[in-house]
N, CA, C and O atoms as a Maestro MAE file, in Angstrom:
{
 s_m_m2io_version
 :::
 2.0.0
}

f_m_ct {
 s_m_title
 :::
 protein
 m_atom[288] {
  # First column is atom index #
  i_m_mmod_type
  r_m_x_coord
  r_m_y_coord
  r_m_z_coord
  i_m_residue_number
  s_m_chain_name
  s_m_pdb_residue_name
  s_m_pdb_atom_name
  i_m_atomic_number
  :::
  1 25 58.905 150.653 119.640 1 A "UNK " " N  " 7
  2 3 59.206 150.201 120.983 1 A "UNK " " CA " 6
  3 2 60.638 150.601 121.330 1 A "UNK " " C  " 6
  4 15 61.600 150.368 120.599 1 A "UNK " " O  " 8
  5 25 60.698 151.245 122.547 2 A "UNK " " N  " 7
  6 3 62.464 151.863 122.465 2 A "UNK " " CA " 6
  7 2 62.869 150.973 123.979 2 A "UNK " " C  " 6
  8 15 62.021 150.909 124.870 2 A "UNK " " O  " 8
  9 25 63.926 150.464 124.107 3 A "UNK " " N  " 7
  10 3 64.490 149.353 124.747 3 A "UNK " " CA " 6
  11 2 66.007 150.090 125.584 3 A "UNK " " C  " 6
  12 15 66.683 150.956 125.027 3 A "UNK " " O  " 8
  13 25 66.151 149.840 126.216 4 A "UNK " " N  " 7
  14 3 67.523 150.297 127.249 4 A "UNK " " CA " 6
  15 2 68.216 149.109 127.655 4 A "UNK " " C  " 6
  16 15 67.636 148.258 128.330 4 A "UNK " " O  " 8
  17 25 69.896 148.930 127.151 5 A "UNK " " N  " 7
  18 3 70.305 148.079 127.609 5 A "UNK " " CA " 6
  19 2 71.423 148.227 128.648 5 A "UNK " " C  " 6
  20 15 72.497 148.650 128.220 5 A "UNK " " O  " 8
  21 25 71.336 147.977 129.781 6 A "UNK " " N  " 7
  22 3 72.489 148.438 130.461 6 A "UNK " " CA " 6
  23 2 73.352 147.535 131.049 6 A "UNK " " C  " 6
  24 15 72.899 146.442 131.389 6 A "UNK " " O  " 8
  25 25 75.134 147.937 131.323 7 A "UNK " " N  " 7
  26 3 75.609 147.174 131.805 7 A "UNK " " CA " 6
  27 2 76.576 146.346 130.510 7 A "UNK " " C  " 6
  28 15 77.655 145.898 130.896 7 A "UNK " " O  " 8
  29 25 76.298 146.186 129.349 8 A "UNK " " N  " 7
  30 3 76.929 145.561 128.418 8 A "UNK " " CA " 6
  31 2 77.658 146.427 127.489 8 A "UNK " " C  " 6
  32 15 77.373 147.520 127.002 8 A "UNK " " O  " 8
  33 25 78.778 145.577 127.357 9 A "UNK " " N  " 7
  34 3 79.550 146.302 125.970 9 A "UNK " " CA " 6
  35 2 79.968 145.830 125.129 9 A "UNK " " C  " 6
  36 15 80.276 144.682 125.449 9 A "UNK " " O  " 8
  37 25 80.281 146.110 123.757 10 A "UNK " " N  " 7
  38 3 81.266 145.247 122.652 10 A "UNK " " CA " 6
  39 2 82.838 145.834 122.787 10 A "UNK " " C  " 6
  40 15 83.113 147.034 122.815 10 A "UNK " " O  " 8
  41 25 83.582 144.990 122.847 11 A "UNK " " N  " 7
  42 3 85.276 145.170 122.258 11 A "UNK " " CA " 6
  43 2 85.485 144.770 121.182 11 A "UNK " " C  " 6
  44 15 84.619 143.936 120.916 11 A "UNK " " O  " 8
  45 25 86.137 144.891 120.421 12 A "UNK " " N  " 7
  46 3 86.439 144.125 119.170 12 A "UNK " " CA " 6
  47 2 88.646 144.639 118.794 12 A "UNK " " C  " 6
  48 15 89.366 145.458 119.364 12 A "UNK " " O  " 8
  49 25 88.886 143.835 117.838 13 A "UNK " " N  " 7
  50 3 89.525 143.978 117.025 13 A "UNK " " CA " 6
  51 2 89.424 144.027 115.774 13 A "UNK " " C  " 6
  52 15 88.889 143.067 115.219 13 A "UNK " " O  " 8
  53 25 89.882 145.094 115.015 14 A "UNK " " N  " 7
  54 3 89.538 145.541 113.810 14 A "UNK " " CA " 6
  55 2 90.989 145.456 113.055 14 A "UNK " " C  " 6
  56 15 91.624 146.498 113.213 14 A "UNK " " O  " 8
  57 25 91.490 144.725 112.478 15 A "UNK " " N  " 7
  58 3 92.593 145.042 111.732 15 A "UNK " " CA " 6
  59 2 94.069 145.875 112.046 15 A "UNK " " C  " 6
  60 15 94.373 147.010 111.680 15 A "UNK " " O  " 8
  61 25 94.658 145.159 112.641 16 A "UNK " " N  " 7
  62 3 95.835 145.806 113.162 16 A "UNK " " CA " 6
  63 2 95.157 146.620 114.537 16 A "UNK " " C  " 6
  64 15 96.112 146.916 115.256 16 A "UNK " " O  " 8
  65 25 93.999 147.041 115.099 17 A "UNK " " N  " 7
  66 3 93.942 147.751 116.434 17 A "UNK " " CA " 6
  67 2 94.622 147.124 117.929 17 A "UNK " " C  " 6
  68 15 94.658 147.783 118.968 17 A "UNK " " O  " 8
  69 25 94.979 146.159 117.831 18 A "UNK " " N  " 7
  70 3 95.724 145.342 118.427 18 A "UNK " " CA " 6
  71 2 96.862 145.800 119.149 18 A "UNK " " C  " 6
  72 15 97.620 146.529 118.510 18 A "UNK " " O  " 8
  73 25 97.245 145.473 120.659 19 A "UNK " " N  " 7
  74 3 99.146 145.611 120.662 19 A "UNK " " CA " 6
  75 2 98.857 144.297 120.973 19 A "UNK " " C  " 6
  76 15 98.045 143.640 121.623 19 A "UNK " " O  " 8
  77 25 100.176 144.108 120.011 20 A "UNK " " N  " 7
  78 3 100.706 142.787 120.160 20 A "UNK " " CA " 6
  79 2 101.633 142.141 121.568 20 A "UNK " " C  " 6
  80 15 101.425 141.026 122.045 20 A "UNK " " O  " 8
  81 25 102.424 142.887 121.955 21 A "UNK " " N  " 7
  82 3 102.940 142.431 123.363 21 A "UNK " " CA " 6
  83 2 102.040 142.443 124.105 21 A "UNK " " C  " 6
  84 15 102.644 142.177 125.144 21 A "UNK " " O  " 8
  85 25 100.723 142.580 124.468 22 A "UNK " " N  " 7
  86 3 99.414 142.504 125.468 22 A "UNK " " CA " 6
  87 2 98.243 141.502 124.616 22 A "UNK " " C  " 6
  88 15 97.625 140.708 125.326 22 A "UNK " " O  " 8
  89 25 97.963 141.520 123.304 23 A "UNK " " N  " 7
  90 3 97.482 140.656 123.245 23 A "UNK " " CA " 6
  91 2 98.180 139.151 122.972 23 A "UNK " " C  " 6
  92 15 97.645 138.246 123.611 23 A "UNK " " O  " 8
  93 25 99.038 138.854 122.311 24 A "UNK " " N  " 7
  94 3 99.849 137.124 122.208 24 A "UNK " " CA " 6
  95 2 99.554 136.786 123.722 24 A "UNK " " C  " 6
  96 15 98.574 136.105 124.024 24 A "UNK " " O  " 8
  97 25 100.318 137.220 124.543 25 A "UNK " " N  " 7
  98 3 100.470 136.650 125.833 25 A "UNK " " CA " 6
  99 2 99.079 136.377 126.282 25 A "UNK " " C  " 6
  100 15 98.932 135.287 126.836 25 A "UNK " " O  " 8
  101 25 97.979 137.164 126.160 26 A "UNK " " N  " 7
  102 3 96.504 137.124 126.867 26 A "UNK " " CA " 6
  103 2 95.692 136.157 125.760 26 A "UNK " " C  " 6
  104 15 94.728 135.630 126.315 26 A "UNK " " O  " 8
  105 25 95.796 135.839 124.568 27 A "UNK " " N  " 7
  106 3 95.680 134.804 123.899 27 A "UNK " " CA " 6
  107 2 95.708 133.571 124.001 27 A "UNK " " C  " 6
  108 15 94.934 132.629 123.831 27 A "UNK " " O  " 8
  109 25 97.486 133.862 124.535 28 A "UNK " " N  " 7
  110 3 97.107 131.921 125.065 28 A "UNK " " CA " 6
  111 2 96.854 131.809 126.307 28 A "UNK " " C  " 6
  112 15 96.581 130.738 126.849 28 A "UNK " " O  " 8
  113 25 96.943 133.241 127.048 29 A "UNK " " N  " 7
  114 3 96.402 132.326 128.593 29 A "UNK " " CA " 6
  115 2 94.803 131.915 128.137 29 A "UNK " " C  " 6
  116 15 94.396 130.909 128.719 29 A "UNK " " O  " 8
  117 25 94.023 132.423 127.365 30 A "UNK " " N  " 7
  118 3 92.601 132.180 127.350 30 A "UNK " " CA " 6
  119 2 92.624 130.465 126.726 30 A "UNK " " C  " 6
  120 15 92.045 129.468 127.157 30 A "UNK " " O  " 8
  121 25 93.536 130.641 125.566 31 A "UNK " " N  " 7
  122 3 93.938 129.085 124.568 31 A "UNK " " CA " 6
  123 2 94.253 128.226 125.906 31 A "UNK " " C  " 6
  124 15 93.606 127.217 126.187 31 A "UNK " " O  " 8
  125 25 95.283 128.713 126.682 32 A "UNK " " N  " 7
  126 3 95.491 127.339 127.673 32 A "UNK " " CA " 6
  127 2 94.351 127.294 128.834 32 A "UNK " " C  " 6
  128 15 94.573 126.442 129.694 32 A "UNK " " O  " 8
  129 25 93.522 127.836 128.953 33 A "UNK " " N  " 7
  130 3 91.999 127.547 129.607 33 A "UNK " " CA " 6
  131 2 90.870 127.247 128.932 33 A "UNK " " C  " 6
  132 15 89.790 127.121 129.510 33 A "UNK " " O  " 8
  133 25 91.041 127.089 127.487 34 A "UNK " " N  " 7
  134 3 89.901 126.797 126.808 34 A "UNK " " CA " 6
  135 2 89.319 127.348 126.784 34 A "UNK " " C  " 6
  136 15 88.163 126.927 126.822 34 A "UNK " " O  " 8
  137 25 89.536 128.696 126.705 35 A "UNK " " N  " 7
  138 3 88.506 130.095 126.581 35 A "UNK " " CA " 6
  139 2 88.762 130.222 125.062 35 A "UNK " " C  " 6
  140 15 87.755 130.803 124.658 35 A "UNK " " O  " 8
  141 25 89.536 130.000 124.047 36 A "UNK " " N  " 7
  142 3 90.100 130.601 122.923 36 A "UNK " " CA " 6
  143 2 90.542 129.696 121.835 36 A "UNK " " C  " 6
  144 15 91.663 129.618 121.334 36 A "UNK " " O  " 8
  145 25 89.797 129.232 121.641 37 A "UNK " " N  " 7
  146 3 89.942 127.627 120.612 37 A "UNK " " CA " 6
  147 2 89.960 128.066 119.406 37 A "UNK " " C  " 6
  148 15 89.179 127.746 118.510 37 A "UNK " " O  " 8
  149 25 91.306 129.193 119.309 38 A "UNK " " N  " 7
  150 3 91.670 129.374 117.756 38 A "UNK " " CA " 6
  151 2 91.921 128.265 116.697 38 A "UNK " " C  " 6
  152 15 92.004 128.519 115.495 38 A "UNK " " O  " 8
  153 25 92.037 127.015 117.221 39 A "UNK " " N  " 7
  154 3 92.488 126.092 116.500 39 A "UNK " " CA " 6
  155 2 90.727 125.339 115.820 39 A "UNK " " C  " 6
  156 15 90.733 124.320 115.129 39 A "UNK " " O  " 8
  157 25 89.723 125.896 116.100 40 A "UNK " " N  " 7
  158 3 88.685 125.572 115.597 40 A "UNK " " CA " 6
  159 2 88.179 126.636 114.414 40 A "UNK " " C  " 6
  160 15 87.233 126.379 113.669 40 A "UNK " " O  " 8
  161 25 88.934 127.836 114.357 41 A "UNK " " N  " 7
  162 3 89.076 128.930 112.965 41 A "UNK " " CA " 6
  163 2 89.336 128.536 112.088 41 A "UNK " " C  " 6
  164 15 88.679 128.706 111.062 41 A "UNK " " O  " 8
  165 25 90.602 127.727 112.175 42 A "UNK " " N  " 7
  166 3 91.448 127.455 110.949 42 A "UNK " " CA " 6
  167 2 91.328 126.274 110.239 42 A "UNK " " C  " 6
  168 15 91.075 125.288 110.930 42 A "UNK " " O  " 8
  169 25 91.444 126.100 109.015 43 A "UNK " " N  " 7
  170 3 90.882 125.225 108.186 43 A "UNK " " CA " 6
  171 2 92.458 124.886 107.533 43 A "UNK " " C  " 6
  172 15 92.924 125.927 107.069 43 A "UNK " " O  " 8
  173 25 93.173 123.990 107.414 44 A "UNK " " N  " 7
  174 3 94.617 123.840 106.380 44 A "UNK " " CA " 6
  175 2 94.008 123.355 105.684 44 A "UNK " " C  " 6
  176 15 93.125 122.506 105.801 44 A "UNK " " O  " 8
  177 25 94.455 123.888 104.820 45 A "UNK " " N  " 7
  178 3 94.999 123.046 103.117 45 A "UNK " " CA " 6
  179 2 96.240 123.138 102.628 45 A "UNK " " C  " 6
  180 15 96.889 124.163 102.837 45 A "UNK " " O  " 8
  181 25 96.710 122.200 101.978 46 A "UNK " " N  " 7
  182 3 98.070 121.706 101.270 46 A "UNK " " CA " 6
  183 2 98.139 122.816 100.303 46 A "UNK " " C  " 6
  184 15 97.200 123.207 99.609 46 A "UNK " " O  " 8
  185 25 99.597 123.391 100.327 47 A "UNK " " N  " 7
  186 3 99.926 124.022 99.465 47 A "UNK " " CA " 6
  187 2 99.251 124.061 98.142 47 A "UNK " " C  " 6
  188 15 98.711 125.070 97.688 47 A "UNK " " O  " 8
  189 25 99.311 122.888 97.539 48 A "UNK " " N  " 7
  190 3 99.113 122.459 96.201 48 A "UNK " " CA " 6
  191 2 97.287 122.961 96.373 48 A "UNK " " C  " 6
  192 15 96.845 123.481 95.349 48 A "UNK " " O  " 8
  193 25 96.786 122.898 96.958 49 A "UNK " " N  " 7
  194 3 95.150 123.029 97.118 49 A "UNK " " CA " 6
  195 2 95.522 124.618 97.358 49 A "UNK " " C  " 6
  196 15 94.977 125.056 98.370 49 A "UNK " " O  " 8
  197 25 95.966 125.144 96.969 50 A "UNK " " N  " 7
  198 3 95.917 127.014 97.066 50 A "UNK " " CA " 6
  199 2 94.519 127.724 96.447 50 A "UNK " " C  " 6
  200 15 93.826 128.581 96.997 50 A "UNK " " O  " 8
  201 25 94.371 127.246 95.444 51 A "UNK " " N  " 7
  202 3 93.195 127.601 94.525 51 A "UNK " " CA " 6
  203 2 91.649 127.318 95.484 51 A "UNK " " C  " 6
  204 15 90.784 128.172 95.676 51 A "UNK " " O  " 8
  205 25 91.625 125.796 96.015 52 A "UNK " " N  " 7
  206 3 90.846 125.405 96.713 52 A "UNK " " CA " 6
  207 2 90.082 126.247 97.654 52 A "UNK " " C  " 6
  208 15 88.919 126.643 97.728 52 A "UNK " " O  " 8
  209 25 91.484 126.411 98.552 53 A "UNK " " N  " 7
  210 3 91.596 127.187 100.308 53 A "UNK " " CA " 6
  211 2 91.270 129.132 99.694 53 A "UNK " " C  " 6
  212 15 90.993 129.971 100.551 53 A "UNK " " O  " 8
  213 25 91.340 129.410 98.649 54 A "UNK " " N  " 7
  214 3 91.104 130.505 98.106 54 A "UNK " " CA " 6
  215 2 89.299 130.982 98.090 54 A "UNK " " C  " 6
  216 15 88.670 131.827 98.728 54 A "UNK " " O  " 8
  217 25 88.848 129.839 96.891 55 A "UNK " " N  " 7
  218 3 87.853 130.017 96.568 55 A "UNK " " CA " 6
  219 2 87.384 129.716 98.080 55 A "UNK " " C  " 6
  220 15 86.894 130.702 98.630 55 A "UNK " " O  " 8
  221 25 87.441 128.525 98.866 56 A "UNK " " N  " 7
  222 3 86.411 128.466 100.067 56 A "UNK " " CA " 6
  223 2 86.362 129.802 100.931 56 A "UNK " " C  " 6
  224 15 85.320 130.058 101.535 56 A "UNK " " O  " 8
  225 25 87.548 130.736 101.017 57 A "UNK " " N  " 7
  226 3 87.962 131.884 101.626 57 A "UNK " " CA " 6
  227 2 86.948 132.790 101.276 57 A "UNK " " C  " 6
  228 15 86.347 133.377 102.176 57 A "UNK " " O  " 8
  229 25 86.603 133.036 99.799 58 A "UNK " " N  " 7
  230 3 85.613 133.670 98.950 58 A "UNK " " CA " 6
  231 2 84.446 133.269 99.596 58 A "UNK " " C  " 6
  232 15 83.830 134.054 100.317 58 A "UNK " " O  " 8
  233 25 84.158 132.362 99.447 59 A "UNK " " N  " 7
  234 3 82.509 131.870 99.527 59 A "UNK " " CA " 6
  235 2 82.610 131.780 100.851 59 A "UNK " " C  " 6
  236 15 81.721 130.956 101.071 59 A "UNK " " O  " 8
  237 25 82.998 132.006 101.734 60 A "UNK " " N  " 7
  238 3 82.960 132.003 103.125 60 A "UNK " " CA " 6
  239 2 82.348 130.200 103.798 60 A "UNK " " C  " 6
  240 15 81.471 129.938 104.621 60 A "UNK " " O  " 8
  241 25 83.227 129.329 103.046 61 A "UNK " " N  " 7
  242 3 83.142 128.342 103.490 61 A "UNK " " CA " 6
  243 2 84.258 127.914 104.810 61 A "UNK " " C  " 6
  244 15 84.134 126.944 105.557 61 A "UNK " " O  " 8
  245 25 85.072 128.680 104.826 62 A "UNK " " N  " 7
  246 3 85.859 128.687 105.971 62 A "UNK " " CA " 6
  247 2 86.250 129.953 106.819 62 A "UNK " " C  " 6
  248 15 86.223 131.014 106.196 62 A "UNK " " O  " 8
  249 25 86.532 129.994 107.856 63 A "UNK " " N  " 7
  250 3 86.607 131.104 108.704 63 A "UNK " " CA " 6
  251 2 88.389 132.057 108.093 63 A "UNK " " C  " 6
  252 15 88.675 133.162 107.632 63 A "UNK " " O  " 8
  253 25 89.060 130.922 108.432 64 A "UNK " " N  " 7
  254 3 90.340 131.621 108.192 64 A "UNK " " CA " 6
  255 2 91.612 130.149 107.313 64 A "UNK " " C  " 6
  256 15 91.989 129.219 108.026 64 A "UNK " " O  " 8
  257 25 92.026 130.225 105.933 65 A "UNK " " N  " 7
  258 3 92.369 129.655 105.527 65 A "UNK " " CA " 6
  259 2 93.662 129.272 105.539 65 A "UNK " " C  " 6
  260 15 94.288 130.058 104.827 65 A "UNK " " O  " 8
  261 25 94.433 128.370 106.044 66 A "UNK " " N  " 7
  262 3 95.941 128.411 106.549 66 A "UNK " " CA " 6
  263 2 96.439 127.315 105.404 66 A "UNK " " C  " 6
  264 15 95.769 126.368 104.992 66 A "UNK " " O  " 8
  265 25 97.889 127.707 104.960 67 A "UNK " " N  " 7
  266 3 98.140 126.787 103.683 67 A "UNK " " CA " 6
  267 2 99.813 126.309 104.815 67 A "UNK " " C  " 6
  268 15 100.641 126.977 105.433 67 A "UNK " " O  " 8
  269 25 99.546 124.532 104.517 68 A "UNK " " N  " 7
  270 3 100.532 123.915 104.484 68 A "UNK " " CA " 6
  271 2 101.689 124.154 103.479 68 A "UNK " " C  " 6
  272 15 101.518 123.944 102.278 68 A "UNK " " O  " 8
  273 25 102.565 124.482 103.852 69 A "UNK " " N  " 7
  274 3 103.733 124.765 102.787 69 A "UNK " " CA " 6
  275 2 104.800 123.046 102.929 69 A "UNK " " C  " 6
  276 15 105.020 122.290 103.875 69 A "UNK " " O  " 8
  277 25 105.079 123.043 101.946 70 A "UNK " " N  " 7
  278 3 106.133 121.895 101.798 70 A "UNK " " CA " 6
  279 2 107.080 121.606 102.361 70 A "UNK " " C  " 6
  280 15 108.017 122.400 102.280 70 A "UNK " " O  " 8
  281 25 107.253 120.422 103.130 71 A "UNK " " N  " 7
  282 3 108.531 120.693 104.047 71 A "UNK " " CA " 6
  283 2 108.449 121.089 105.421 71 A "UNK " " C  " 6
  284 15 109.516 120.924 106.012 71 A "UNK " " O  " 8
  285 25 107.253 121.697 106.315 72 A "UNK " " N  " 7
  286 3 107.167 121.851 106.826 72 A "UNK " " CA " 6
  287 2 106.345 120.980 107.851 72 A "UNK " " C  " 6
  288 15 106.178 121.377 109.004 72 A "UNK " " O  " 8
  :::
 }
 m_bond[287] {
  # First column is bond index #
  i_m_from
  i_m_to
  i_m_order
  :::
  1 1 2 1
  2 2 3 1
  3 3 4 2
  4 3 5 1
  5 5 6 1
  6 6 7 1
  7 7 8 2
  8 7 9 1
  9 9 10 1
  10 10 11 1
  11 11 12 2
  12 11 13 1
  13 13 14 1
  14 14 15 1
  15 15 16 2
  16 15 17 1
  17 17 18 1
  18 18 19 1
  19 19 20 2
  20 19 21 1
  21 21 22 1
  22 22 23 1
  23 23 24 2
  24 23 25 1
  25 25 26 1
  26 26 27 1
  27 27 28 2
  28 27 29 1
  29 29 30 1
  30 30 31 1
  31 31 32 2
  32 31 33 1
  33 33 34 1
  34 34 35 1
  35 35 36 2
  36 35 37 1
  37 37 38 1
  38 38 39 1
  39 39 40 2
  40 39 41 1
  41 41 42 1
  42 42 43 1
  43 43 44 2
  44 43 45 1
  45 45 46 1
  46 46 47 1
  47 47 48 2
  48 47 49 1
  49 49 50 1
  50 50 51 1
  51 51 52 2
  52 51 53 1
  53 53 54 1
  54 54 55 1
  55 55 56 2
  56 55 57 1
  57 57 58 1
  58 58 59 1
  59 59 60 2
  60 59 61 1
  61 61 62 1
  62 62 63 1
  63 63 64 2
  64 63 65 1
  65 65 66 1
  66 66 67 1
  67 67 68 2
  68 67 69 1
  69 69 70 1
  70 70 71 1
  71 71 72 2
  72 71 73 1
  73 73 74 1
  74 74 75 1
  75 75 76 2
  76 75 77 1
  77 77 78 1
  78 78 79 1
  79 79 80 2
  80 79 81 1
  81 81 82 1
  82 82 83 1
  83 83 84 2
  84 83 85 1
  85 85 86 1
  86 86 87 1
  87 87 88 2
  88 87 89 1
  89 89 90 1
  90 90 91 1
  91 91 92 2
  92 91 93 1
  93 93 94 1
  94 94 95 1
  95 95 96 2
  96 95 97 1
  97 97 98 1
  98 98 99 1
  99 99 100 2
  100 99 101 1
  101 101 102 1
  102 102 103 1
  103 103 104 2
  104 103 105 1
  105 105 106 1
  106 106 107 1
  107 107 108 2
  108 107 109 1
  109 109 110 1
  110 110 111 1
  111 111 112 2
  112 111 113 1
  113 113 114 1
  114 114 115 1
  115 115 116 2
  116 115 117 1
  117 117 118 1
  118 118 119 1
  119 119 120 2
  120 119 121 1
  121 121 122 1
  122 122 123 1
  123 123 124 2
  124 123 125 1
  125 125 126 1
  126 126 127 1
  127 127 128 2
  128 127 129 1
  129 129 130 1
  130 130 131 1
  131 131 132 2
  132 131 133 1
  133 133 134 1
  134 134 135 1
  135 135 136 2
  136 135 137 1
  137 137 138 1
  138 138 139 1
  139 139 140 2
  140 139 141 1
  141 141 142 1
  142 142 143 1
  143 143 144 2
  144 143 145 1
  145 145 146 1
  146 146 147 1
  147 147 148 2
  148 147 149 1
  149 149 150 1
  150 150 151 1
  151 151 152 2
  152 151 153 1
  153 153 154 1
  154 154 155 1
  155 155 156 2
  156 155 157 1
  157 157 158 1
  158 158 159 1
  159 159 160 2
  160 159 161 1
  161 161 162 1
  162 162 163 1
  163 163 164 2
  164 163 165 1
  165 165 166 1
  166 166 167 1
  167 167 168 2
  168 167 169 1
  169 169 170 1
  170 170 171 1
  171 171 172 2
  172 171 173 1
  173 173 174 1
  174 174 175 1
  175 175 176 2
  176 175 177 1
  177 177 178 1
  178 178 179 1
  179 179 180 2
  180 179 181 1
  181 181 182 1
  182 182 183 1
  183 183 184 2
  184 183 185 1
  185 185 186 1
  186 186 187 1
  187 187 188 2
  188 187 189 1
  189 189 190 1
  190 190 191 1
  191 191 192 2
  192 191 193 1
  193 193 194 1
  194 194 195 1
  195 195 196 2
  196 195 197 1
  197 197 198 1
  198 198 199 1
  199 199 200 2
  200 199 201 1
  201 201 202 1
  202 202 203 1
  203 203 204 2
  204 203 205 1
  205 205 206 1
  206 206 207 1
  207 207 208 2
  208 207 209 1
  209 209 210 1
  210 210 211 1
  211 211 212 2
  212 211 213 1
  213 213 214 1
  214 214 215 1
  215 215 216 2
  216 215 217 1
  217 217 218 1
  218 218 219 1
  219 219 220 2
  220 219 221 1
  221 221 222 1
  222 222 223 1
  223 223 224 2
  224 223 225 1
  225 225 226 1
  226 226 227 1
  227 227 228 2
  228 227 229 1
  229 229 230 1
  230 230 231 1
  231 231 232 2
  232 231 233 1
  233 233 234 1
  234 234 235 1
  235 235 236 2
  236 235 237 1
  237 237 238 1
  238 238 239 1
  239 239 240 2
  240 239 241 1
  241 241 242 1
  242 242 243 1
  243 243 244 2
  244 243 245 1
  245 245 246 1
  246 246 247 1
  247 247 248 2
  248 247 249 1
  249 249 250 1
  250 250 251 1
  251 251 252 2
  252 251 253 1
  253 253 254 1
  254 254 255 1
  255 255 256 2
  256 255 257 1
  257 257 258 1
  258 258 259 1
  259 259 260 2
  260 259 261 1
  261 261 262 1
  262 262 263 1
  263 263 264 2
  264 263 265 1
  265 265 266 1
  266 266 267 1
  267 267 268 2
  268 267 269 1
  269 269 270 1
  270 270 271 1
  271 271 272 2
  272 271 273 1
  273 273 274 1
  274 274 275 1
  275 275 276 2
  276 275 277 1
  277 277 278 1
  278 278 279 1
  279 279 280 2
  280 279 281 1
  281 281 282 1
  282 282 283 1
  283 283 284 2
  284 283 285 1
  285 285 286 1
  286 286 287 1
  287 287 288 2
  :::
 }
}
């Protein structure tokens, strides 16, 4: 069965394809409209849980693993 889709496209970012002075700024305008709820990616764990926030990184139990550092 051969199918035609028209009208749609993918964008992506791939690893560094990015500019950064055009995307930060267009980031949070989407974050401050609730288009961009990066803050639902990130998973913290405490420094000391490094091993933890690692392995879940592995097993794809979390999207993107952010470590609390001490002091901060």
């Amino acid at each position: 069965m051969n199918s035609i889709v028209l009208g749609r496209a993918v964008h992506g970012i791939i690893e560094g394809d990015s500019i950064p002075p055009e995307l930060t700024p267009y980031s949070i305008i989407l974050y401050r409209r609730g288009r961009f709820l990066f803050d639902k990616l990130i998973t913290e764990f405490k420094f000391e849980d490094v091993k933890q926030a690692i392995s879940h990184s592995e097993h794809g139990r979390v999207i993107k693993a952010v470590l609390q550092m001490p002091g901060f």
